[in-house]
N, CA, C and O atoms as CSV, one atom per row, in Angstrom:
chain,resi,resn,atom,element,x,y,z
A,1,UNK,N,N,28.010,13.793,14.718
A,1,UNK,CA,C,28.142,12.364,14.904
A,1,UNK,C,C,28.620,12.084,16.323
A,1,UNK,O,O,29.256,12.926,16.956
A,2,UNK,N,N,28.290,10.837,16.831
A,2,UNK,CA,C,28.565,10.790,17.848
A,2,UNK,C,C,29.774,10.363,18.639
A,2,UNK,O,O,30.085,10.508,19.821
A,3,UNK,N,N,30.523,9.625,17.307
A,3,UNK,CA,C,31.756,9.135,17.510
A,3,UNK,C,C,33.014,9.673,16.166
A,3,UNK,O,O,32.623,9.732,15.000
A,4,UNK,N,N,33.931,9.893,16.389
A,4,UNK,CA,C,35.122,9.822,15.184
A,4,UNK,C,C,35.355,8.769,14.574
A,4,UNK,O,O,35.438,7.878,15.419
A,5,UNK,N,N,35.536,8.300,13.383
A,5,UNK,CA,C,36.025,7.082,12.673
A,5,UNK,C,C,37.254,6.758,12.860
A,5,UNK,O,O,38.024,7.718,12.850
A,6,UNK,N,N,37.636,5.912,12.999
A,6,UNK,CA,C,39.298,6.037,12.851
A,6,UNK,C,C,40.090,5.602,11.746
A,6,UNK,O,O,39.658,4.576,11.221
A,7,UNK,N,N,40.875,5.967,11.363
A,7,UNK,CA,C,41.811,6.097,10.006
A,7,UNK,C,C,41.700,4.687,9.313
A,7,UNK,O,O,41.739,4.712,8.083
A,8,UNK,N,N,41.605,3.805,9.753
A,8,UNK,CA,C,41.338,2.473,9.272
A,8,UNK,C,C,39.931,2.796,8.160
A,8,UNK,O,O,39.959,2.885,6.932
A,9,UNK,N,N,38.897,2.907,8.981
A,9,UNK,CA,C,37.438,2.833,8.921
A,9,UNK,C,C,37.512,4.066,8.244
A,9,UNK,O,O,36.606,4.024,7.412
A,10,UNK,N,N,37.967,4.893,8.175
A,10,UNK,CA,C,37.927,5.987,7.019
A,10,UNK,C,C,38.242,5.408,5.327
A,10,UNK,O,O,37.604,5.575,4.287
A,11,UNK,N,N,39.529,4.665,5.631
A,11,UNK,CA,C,40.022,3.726,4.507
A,11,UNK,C,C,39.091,2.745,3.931
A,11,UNK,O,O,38.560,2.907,2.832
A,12,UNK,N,N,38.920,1.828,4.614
A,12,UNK,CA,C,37.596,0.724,4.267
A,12,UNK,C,C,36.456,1.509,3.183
A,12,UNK,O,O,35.883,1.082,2.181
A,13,UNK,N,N,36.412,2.976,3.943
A,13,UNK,CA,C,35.137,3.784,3.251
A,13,UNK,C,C,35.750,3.911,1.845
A,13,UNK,O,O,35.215,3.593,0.783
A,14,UNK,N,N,36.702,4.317,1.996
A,14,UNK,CA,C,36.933,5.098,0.766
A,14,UNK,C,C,37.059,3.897,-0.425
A,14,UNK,O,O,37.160,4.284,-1.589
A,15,UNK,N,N,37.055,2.739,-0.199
A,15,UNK,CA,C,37.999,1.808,-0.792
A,15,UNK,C,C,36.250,1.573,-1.607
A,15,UNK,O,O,36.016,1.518,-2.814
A,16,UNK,N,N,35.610,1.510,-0.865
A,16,UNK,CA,C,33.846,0.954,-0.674
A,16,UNK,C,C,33.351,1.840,-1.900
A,16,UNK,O,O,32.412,1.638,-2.670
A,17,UNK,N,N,34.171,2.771,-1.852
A,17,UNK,CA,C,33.436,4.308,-2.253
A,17,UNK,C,C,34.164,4.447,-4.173
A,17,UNK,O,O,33.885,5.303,-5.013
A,18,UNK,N,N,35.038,3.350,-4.285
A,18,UNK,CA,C,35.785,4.025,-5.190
A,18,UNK,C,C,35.199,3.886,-6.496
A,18,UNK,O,O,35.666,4.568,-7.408
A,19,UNK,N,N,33.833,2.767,-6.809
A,19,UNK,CA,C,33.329,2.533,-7.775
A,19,UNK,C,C,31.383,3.207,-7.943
A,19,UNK,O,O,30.363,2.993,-8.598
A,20,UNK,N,N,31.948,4.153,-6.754
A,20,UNK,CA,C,30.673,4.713,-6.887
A,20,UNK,C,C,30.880,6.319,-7.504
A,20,UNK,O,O,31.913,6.988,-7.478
A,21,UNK,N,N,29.145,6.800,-8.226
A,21,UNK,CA,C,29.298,8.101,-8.876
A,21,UNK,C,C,28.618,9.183,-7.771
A,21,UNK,O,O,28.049,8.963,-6.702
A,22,UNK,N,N,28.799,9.951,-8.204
A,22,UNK,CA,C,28.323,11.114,-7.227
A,22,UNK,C,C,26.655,11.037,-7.444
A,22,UNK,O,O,25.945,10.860,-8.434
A,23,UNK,N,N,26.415,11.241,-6.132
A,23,UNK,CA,C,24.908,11.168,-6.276
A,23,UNK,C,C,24.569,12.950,-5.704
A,23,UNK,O,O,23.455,13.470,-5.764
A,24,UNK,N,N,25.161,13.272,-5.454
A,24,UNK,CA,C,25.000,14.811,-5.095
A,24,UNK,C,C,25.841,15.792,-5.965
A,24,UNK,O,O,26.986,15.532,-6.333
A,25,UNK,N,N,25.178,16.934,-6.260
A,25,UNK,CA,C,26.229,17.936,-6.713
A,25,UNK,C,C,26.032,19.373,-6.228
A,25,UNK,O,O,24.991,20.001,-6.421
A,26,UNK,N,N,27.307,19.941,-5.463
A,26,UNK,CA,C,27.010,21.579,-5.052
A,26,UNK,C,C,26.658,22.221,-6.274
A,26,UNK,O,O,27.092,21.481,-7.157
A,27,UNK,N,N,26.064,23.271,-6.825
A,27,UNK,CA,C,26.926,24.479,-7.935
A,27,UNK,C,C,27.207,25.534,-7.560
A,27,UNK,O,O,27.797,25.763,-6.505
A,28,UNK,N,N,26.742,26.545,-8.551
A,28,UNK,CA,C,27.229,28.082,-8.262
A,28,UNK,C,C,26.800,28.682,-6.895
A,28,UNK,O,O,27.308,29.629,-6.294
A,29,UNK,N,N,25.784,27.938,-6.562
A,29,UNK,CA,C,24.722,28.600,-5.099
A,29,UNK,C,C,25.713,27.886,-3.723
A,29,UNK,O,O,25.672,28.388,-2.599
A,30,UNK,N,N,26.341,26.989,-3.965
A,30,UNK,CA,C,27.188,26.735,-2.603
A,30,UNK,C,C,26.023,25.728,-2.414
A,30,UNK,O,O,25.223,25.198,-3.185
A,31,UNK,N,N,26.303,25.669,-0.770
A,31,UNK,CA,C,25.607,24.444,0.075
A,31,UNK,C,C,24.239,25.010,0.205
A,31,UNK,O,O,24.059,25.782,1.147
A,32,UNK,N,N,23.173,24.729,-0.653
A,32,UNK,CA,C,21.566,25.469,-0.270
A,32,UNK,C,C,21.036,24.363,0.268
A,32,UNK,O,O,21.472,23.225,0.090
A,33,UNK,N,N,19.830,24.747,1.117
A,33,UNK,CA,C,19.176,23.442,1.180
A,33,UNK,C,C,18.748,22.567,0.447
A,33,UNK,O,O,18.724,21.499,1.059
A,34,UNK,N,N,18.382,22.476,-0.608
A,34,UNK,CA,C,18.185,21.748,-1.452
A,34,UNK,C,C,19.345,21.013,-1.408
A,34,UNK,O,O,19.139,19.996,-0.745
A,35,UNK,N,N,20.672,21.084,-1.889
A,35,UNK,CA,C,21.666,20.217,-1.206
A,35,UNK,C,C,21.554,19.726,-0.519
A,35,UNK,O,O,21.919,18.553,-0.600
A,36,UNK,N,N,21.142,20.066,0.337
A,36,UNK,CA,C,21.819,19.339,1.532
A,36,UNK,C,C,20.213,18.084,1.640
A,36,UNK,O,O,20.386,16.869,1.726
A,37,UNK,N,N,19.171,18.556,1.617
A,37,UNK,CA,C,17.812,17.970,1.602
A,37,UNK,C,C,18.163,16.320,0.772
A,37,UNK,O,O,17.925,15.191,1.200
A,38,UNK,N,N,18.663,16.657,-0.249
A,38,UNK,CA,C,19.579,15.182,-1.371
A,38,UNK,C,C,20.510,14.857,-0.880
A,38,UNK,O,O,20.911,13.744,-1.219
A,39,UNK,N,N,21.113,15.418,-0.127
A,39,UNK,CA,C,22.798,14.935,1.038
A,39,UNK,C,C,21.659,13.477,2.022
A,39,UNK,O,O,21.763,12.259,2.165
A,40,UNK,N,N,20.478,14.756,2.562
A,40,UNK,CA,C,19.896,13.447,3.522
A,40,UNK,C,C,19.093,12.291,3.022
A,40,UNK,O,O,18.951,11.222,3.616
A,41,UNK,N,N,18.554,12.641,1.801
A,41,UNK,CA,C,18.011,11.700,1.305
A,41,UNK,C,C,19.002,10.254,1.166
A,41,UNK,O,O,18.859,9.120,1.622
A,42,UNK,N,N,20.073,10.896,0.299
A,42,UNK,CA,C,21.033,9.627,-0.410
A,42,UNK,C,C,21.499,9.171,0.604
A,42,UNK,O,O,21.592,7.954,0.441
A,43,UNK,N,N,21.928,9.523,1.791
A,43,UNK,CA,C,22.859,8.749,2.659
A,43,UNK,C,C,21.795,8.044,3.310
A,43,UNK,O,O,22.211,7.008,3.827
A,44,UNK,N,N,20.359,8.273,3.495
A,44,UNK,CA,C,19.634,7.172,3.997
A,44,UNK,C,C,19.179,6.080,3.294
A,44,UNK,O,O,18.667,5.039,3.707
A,45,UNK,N,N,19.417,6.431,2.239
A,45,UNK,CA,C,19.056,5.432,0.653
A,45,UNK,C,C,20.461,4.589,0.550
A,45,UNK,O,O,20.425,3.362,0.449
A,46,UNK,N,N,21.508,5.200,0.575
A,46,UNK,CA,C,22.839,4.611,0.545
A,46,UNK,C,C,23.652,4.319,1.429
A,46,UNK,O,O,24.135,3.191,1.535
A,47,UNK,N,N,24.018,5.633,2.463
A,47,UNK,CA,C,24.780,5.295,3.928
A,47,UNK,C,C,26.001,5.889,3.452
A,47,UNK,O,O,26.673,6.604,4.195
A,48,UNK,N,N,26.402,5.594,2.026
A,48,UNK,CA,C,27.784,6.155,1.555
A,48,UNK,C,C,27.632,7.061,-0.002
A,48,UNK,O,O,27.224,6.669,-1.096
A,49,UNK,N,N,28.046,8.146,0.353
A,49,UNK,CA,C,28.097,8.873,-0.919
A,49,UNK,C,C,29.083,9.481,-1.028
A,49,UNK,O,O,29.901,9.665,-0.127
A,50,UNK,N,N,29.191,10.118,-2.806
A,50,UNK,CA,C,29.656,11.133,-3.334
A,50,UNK,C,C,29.239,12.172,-3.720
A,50,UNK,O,O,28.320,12.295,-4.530
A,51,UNK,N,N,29.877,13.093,-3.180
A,51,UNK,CA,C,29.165,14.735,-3.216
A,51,UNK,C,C,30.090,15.376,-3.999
A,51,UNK,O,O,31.189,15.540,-3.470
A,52,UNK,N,N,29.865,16.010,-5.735
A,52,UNK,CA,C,30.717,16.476,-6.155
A,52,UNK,C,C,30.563,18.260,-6.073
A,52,UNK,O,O,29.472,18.811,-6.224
A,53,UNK,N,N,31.712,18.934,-5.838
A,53,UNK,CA,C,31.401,20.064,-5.588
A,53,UNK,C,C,32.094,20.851,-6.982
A,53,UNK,O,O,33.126,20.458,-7.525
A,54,UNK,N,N,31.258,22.090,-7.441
A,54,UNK,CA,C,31.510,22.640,-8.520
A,54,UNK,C,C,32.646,24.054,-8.074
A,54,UNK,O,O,32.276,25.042,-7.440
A,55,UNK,N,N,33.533,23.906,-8.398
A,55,UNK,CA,C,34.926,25.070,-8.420
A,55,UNK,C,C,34.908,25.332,-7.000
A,55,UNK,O,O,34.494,26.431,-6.630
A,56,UNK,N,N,35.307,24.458,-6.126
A,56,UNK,CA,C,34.839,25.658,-4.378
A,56,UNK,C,C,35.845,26.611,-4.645
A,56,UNK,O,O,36.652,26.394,-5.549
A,57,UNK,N,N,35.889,27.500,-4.060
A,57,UNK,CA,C,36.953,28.364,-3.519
A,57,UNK,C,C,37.860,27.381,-2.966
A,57,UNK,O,O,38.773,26.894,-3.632
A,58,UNK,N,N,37.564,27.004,-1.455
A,58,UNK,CA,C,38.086,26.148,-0.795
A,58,UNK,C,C,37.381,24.709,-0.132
A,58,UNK,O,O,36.542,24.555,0.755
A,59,UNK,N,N,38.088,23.798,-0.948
A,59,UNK,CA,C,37.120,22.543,-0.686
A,59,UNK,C,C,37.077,21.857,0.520
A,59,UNK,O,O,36.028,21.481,1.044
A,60,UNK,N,N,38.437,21.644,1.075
A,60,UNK,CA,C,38.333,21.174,2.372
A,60,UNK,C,C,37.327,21.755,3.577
A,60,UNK,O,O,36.845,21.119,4.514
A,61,UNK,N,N,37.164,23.183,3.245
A,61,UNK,CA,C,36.082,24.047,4.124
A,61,UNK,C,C,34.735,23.410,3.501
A,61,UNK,O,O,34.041,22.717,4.245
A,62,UNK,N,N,34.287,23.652,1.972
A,62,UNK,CA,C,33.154,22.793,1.953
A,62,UNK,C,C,32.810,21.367,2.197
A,62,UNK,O,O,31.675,21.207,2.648
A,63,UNK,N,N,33.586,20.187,1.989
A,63,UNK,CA,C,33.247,19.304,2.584
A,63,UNK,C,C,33.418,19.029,3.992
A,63,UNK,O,O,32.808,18.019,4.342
A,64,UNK,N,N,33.966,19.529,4.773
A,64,UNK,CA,C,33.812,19.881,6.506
A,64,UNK,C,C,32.268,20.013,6.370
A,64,UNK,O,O,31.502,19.068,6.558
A,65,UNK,N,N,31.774,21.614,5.932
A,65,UNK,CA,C,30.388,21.695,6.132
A,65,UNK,C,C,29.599,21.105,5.127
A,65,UNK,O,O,28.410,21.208,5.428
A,66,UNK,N,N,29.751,20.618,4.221
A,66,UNK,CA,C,28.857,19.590,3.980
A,66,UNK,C,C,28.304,18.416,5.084
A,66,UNK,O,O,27.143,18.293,5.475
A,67,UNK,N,N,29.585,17.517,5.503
A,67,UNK,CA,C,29.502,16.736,6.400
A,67,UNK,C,C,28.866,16.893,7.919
A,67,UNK,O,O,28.276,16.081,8.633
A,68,UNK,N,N,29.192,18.117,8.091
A,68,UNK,CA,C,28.693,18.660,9.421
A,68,UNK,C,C,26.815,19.332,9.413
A,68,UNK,O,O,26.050,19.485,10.365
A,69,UNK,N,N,26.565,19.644,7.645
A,69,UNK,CA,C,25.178,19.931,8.100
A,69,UNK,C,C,24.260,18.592,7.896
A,69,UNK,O,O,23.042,18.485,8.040
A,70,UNK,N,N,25.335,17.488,7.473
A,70,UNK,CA,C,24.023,16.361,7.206
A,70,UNK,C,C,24.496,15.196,8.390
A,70,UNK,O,O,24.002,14.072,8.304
A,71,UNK,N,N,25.383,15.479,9.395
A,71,UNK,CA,C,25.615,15.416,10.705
A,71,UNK,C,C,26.378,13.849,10.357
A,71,UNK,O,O,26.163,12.939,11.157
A,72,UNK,N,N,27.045,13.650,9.442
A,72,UNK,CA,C,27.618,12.369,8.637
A,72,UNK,C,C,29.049,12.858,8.937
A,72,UNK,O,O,29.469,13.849,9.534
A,73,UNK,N,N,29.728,11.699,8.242
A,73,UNK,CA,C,31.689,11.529,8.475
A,73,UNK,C,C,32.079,12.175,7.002
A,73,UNK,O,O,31.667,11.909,5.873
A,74,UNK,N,N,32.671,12.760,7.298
A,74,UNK,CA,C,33.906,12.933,5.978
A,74,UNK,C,C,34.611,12.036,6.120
A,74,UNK,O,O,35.193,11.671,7.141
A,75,UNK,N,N,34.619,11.293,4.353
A,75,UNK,CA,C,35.627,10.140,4.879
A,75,UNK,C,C,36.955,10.471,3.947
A,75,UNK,O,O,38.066,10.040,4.256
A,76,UNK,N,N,36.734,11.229,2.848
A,76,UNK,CA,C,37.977,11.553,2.572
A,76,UNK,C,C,37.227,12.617,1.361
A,76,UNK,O,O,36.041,12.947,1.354
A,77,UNK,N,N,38.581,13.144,0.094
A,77,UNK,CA,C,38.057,14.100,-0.912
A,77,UNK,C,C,39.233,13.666,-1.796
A,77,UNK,O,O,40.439,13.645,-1.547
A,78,UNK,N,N,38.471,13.287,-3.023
A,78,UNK,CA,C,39.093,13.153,-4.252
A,78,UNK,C,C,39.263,14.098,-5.232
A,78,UNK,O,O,38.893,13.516,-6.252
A,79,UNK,N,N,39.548,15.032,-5.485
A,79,UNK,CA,C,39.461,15.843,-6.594
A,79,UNK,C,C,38.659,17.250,-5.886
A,79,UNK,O,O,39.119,17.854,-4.918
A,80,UNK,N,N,37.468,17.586,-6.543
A,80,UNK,CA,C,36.860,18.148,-5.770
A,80,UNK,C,C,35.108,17.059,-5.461
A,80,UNK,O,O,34.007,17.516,-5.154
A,81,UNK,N,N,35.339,16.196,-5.601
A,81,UNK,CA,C,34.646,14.857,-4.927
A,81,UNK,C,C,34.414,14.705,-3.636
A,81,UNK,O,O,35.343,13.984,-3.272
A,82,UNK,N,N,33.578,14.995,-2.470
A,82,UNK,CA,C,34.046,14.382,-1.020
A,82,UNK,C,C,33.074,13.310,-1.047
A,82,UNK,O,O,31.990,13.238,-1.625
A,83,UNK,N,N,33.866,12.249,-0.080
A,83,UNK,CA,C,32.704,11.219,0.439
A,83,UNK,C,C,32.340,11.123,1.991
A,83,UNK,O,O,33.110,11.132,2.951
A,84,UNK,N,N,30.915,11.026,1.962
A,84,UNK,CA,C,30.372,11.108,2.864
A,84,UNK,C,C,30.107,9.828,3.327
A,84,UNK,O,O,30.244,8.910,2.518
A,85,UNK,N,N,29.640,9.489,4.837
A,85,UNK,CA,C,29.494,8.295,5.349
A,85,UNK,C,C,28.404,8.672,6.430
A,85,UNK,O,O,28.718,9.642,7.119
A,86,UNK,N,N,27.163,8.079,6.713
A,86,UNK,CA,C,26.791,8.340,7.473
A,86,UNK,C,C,25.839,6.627,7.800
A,86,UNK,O,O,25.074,6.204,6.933
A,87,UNK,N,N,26.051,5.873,9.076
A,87,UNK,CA,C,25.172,4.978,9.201
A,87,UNK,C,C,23.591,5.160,9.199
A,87,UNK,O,O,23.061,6.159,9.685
A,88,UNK,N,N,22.958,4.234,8.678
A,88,UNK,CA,C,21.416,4.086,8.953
A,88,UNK,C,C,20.688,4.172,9.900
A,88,UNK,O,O,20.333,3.088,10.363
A,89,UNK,N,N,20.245,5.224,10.475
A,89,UNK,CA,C,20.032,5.023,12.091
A,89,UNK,C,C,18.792,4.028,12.488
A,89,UNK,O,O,18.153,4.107,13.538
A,90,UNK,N,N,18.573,3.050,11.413
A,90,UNK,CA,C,17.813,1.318,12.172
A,90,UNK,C,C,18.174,0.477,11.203
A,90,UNK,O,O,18.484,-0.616,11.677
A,91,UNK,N,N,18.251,0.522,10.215
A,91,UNK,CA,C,19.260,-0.892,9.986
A,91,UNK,C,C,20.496,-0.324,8.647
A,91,UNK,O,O,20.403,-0.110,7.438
A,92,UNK,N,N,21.626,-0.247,9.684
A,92,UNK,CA,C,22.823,0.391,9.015
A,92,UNK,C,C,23.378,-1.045,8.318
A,92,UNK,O,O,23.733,-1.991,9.020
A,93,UNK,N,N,23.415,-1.092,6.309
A,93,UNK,CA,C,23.992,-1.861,5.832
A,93,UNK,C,C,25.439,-2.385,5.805
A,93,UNK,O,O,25.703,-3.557,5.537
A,94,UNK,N,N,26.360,-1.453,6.096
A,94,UNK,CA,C,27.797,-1.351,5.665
A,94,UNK,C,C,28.445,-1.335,7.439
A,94,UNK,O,O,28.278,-0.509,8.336
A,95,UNK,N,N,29.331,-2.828,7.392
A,95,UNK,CA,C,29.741,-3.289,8.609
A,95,UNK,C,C,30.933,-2.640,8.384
A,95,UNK,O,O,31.530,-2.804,7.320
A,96,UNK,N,N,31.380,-1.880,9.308
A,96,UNK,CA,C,32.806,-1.181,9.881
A,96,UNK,C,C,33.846,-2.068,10.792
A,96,UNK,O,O,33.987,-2.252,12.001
A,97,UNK,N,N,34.361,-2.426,9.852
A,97,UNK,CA,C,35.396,-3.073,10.795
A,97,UNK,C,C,36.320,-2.400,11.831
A,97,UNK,O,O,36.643,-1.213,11.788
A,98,UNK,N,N,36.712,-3.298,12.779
A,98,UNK,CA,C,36.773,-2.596,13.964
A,98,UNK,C,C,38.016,-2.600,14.261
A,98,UNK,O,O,38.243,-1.836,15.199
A,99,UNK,N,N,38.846,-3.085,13.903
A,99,UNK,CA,C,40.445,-2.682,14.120
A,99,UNK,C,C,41.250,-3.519,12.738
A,99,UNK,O,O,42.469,-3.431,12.588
């Protein structure tokens, strides 16, 4: 991404995010492409998702690279839940407020 969110705009997300279901799920195979292929789909369909991940080892490491191979924000992790954020790159729905 080309910019960092800032802690505000991370919040807003999550708040955005709290009545939504996971539209992605890791399993036993980790991050395959196929994951990630539905990571890019939904966030261009949505802009904001939930990616639920099945037992990580360590989750904070998988949603880092989740976020980093579908080139989107981590905006936070619920459980083993992360949400992703990534704008529309031509017409991004979800206005980010700015301070």
């Amino acid at each position: 991404m080309d910019h960092e969110l800032q802690g505000f705009q991370r919040k807003f997300l999550r708040g955005m995010a709290h009545d939504l279901d996971p539209l992605v799920q890791v399993g036993h195979e980790g991050i395959t492409d196929g994951v990630v292929a539905a990571m890019e789909q939904a966030l261009l369909d949505h802009e904001l998702i939930k990616v639920r991940m099945h037992e990580p080892e360590d989750k904070k490491a998988m949603a880092a690279e989740l976020s980093r191979r579908a080139d989107a924000h981590l905006c936070g992790l619920i459980g083993h839940t992360a949400i992703i954020y990534r704008p529309h790159p031509k017409e991004p729905r979800i206005k980010l407020p700015r301070h």
